[in-house]
C-alpha positions in Angstrom: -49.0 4.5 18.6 -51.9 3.7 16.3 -51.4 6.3 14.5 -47.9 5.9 13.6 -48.8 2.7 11.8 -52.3 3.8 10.9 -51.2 3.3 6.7 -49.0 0.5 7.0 -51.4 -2.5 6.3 -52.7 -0.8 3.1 -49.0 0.3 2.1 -48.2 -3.5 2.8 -51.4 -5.0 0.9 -50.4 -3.1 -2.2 -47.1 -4.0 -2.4 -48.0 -7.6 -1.7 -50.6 -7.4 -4.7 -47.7 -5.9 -6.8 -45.0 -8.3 -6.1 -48.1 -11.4 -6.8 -49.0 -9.9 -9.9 -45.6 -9.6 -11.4 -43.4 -12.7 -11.6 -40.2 -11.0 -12.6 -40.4 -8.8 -9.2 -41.4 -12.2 -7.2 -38.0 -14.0 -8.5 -35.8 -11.5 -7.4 -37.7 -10.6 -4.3 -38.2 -14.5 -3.0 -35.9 -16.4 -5.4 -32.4 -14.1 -5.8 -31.7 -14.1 -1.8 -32.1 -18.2 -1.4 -29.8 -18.7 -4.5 -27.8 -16.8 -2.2 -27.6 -17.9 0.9 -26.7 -21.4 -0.5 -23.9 -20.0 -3.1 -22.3 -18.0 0.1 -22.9 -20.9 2.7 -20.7 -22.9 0.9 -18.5 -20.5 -0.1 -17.4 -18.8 2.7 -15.3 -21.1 5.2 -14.0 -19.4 8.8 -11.8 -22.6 9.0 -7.9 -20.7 9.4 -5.7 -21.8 7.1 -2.0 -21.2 5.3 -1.6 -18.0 7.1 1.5 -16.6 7.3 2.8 -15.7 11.0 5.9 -13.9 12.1 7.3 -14.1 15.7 9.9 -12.2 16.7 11.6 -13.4 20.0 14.2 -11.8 21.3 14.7 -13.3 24.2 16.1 -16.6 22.1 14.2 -19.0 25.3 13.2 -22.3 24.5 10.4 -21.7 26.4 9.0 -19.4 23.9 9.4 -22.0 21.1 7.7 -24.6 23.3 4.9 -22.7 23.9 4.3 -21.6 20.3 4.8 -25.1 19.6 1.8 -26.1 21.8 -0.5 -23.5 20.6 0.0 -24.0 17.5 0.5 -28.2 16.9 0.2 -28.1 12.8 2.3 -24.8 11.8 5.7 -25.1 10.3 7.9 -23.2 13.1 11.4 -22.2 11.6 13.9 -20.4 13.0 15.6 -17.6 10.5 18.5 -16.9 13.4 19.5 -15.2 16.4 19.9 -11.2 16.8 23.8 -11.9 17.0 23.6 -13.7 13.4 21.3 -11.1 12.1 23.6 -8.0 12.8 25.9 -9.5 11.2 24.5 -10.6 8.3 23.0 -7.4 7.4 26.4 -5.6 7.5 27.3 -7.7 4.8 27.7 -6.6 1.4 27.3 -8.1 -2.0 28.2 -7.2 -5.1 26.2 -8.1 -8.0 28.3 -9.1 -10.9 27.3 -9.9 -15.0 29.3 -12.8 -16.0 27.8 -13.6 -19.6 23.7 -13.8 -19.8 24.0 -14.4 -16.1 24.6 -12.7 -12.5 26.7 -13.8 -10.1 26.2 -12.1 -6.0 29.5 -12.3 -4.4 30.6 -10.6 -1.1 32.0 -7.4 -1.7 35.3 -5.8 -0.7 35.1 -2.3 0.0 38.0 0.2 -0.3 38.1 2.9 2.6 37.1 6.3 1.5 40.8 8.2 0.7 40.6 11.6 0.7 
């Protein structure tokens, strides 16, 4: 085992005497990382905020509602609509039409194919 470290004190006197004798090298060695560690301890924040959540519940319980309710007391819950309401609103289709400098999205009737 000595003789694994047997030229690390001299390796680590030199350096020392190096680092000492030039100022430049002490600033960033010593200076740089506490500059550092404030900037960073006061920017980064673990606090959870504003993130953007998606629950899908099929099974349309209140349960479900009233426990994402109590785990989560401050989010905004809103409820987009039911499976029924979404078939049918995604077989709906619009038409966009130009009506000057503008459009206008209107439902749209569709002709059967003729063949």
């Amino acid at each position: 085992m000595n003789a694994l470290f047997y030229g690390l004190w001299p390796v680590c006197r030199k350096e020392f005497t190096h680092i000492v004798r030039d100022p430049g090298t002490l600033f960033f060695a010593l200076l740089i990382p506490l500059i550092q560690l404030f900037l960073f301890g006061f920017a980064v924040d673990t606090n959870i905020r504003q993130i953007p959540t998606v629950v899908f519940d099929e099974s349309h319980s209140h349960a479900r509602n009233q426990w994402l309710r109590e785990r989560l007391p401050n989010a905004s819950i809103i409820s987009i609509g039911h499976r029924s309401t979404l078939v049918a609103f995604h077989r709906r289709r619009l038409a966009l039409e130009r009506d000057g400098s503008r459009f206008i999205v209107r439902e749209a009737t569709l002709k059967p194919a003729t063949e």
